[in-house]
C-alpha positions in Angstrom: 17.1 32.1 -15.9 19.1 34.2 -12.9 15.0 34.0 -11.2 15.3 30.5 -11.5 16.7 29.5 -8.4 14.6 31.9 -6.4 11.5 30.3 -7.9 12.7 26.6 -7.3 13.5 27.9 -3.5 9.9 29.3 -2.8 8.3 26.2 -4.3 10.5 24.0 -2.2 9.3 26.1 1.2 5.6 25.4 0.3 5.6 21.8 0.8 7.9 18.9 -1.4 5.8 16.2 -2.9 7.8 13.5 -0.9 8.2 9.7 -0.8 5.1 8.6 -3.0 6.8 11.2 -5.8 9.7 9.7 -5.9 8.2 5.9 -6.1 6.1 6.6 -9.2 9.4 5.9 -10.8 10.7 3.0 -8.8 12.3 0.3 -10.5 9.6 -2.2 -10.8 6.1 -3.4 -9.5 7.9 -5.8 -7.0 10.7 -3.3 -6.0 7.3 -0.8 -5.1 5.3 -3.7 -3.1 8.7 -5.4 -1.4 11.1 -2.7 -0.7 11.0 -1.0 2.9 10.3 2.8 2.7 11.2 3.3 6.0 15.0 3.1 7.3 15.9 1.4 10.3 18.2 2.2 13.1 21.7 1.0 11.3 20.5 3.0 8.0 23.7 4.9 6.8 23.8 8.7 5.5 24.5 10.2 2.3 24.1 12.8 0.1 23.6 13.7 -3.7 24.3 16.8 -5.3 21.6 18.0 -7.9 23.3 21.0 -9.3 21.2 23.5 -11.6 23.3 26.3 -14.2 21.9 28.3 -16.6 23.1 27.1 -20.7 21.4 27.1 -23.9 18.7 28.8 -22.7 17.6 26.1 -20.2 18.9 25.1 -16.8 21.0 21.8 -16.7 22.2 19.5 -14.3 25.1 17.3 -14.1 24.8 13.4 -14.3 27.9 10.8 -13.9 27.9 7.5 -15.6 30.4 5.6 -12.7 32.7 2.8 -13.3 31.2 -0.9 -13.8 32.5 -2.2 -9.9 31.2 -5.1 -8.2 29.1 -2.7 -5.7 25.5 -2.4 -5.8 25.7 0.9 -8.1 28.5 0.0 -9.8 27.9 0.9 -13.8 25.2 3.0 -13.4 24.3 6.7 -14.4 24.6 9.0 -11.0 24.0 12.3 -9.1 27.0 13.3 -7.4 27.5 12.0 -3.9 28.4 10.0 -1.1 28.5 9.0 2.4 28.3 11.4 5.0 31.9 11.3 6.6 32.6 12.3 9.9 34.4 15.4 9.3 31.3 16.7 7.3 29.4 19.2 9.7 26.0 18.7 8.3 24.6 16.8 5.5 24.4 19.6 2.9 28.5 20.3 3.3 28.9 15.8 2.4 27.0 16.8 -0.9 28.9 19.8 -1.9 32.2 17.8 -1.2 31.7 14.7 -2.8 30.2 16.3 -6.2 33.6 18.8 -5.8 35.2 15.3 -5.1 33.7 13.4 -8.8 33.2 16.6 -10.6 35.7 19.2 -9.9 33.0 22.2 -9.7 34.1 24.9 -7.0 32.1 24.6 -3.5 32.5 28.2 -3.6 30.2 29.0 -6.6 27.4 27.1 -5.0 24.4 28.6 -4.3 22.2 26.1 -1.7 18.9 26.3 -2.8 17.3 23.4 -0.3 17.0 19.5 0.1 14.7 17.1 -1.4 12.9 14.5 0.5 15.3 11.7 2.0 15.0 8.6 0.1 15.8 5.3 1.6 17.9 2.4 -0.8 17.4 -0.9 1.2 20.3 -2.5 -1.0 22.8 -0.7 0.4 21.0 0.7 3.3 21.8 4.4 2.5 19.4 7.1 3.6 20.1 9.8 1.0 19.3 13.8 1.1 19.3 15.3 -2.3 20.5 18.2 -2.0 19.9 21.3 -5.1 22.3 23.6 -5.8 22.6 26.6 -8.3 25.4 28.0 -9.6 25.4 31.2 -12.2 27.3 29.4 -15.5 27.9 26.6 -16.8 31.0 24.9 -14.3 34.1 24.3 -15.7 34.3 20.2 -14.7 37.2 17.6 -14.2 36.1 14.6 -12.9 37.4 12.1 -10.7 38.5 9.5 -13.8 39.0 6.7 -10.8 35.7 7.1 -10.3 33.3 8.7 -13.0 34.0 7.0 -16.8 32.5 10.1 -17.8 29.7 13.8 -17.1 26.2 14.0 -18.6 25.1 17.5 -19.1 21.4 17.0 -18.8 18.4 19.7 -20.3 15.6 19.7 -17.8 13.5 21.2 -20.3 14.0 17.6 -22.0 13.6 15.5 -19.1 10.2 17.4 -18.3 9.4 15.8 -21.8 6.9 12.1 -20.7 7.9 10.6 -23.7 11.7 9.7 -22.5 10.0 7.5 -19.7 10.5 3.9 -20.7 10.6 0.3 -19.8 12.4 -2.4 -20.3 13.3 -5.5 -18.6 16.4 -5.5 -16.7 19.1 -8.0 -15.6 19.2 -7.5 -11.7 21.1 -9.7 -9.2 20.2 -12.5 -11.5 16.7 -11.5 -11.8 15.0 -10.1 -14.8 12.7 -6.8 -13.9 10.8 -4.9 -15.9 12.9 -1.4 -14.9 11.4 2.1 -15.5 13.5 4.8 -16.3 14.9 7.8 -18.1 15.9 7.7 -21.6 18.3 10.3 -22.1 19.9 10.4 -25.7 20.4 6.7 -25.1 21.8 7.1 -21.6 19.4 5.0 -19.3 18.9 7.0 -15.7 17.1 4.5 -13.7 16.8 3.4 -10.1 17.2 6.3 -6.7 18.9 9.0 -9.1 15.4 8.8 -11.1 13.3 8.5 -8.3 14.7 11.6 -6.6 15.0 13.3 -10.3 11.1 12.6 -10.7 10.7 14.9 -7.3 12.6 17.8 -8.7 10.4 17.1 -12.3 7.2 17.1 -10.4 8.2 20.5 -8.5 9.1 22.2 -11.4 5.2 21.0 -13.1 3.7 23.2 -10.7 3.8 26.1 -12.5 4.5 27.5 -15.6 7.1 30.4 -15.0 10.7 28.2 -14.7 12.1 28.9 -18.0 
């Protein structure tokens, strides 16, 4: 697995499928004919953490089920990240803090392997960079319990697998949508964390050689 990173790197130079990856799993027909692509002017930053160990004989990454808040993401199953904050000097160190911020893994151990295409949320009018990440083992996490109810270690290998892609309608701001999404041993990974997942999935479908 130590060639992994190296491999994920040089497919990420050739070119990254981009925008119309990521919406094959938006939430819904109407979320894909209604929702802006495009940020405007006002759009805030942010950045997500999508960080790749070695365990099991796969490579994992780490998944946060947050707290059920009055927010727009309140209750559901994350990357770790944030908001850019002024003190970050670029837009990969706002990743790296925020997932040492929920998680507790070491920013020193952190191998940056490249960003992901920037996806746009209109609800809360967050441009987001995802940002991949390896580290050697398995981190030793502690999460931010004011924050995260709980950590999802999460086998690629598995989420390459079509079957776990589901529907099922949704309750959403009073509206009921039929919402695609990840089933992952019950945990249901839906919305911009799958969208930017399914960019990383389609990457790693290019060739054959990742595990």
């Amino acid at each position: 697995m130590k060639n992994f990173a190296d491999l994920l790197r040089n497919e990420i130079e050739k070119g990254l499928p981009g925008t119309e990856s990521q919406w094959q799993m938006a939430s819904s027909d109407r979320m894909v004919r209604n929702f802006p692509r495009v940020p405007g002017n006002d759009a805030r930053e942010a950045a997500v953490l999508i960080l790749l160990y070695p365990d099991k004989g796969s490579v994992f990454t780490v998944l946060m089920q947050r707290h059920d808040y009055m927010g727009v993401h309140g209750g559901q199953i994350s990357l770790p990240g944030g908001k850019r904050e002024q003190s970050d000097e670029n837009i990969i160190q706002t990743a790296i803090r925020e997932a040492n911020e929920e998680t507790g893994v070491n920013p020193s151990l952190i191998s940056v392997i490249g960003t992901l295409t920037p996806l746009f949320i209109p609800v809360s009018n967050m441009i987001v960079t995802p940002v991949a990440g390896w580290i050697n083992e398995k981190p030793v996490f502690n999460h931010q319990v004011e924050e995260v109810v709980f950590l999802i270690d999460v086998d690629l290998k598995k989420l390459l697998d079509p079957s776990i892609v589901k529907t099922k309608p949704f309750e959403i701001r009073g509206e009921f949508l039929n919402i695609k999404y990840f089933d992952y041993d019950g945990n249901i990974i839906w919305g911009a964390t799958a969208m930017i997942l399914h960019e990383l999935l389609t990457i790693l479908r290019r060739r054959q050689d990742f595990f």
